[in-house]
C-alpha positions, 0 to 999 in steps of 0.5 A: 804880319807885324814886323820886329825892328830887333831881336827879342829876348826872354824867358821860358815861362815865368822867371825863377826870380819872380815874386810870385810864380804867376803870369800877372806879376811874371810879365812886369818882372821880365820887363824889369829884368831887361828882357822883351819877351816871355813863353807861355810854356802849355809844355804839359797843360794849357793853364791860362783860363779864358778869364785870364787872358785879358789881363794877360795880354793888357798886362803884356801890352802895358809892360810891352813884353811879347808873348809867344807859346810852346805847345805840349809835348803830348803832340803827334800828328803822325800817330798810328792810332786815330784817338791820338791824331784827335788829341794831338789835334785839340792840344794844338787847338787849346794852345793856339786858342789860349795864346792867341786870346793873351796876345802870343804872337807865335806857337811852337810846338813838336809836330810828330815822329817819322815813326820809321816812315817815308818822309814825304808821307809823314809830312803829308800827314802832319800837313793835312792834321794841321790844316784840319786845326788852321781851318777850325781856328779860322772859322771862328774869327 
């Protein structure tokens, strides 16, 4: 696991002061800014294309801004209804595809909700969805 020598400053997404909105011009402003890291925010959508990805993560890597990434919000490995488990599940997948493809070294996401459960039940449930997730994701590499 790569370590950091220090602790790591950016931005949520792309900054406000960017010339243009877009990660390819939004990584280079960061680094002008001062800062040495940006969040990928899929908070709604994972918008970064497969095509995308290499440019982004050069473009990263060049500028030696670190990527990380947020997740949806749309996520609840805890849910009643199993076509929800399945979609919160491919959202993690997408996410974790897509920032591992542009070099994001973390993702960040809210699991799910008690739901007025047992705690250790709900975690159990959580752990198992997202080992079914780790498990896809390893059997690619």
């Amino acid at each position: 696991m790569e370590k950091f020598k220090k602790l790591n400053f950016g931005t949520a997404g792309v900054p406000i002061t960017s010339p243009s909105r877009n990660l390819i011009e939004g990584i280079p402003h960061v680094k002008r800014l001062g800062l040495d890291s940006l969040e990928l925010e899929f908070v709604q959508q994972v918008y970064v294309k497969t095509e995308q990805t290499k440019e982004i993560k050069k473009i990263s890597e060049d500028n030696e801004v670190y990527l990380t990434c947020h997740g949806q919000y749309y996520i609840n490995l805890n849910s009643k209804e199993p076509e929800k488990l399945v979609a919160s599940q491919k959202r993690i997948y997408q996410a974790a595809k897509i920032a591992d493809m542009c070099g994001a070294k973390f993702l960040t996401f809210h699991a799910g909700f008690y739901l007025g459960q047992d705690k250790e039940e709900v975690y159990k449930k959580i752990r198992d969805a997202l080992e079914e997730v780790k498990e896809k994701l390893d059997s690619e590499d």
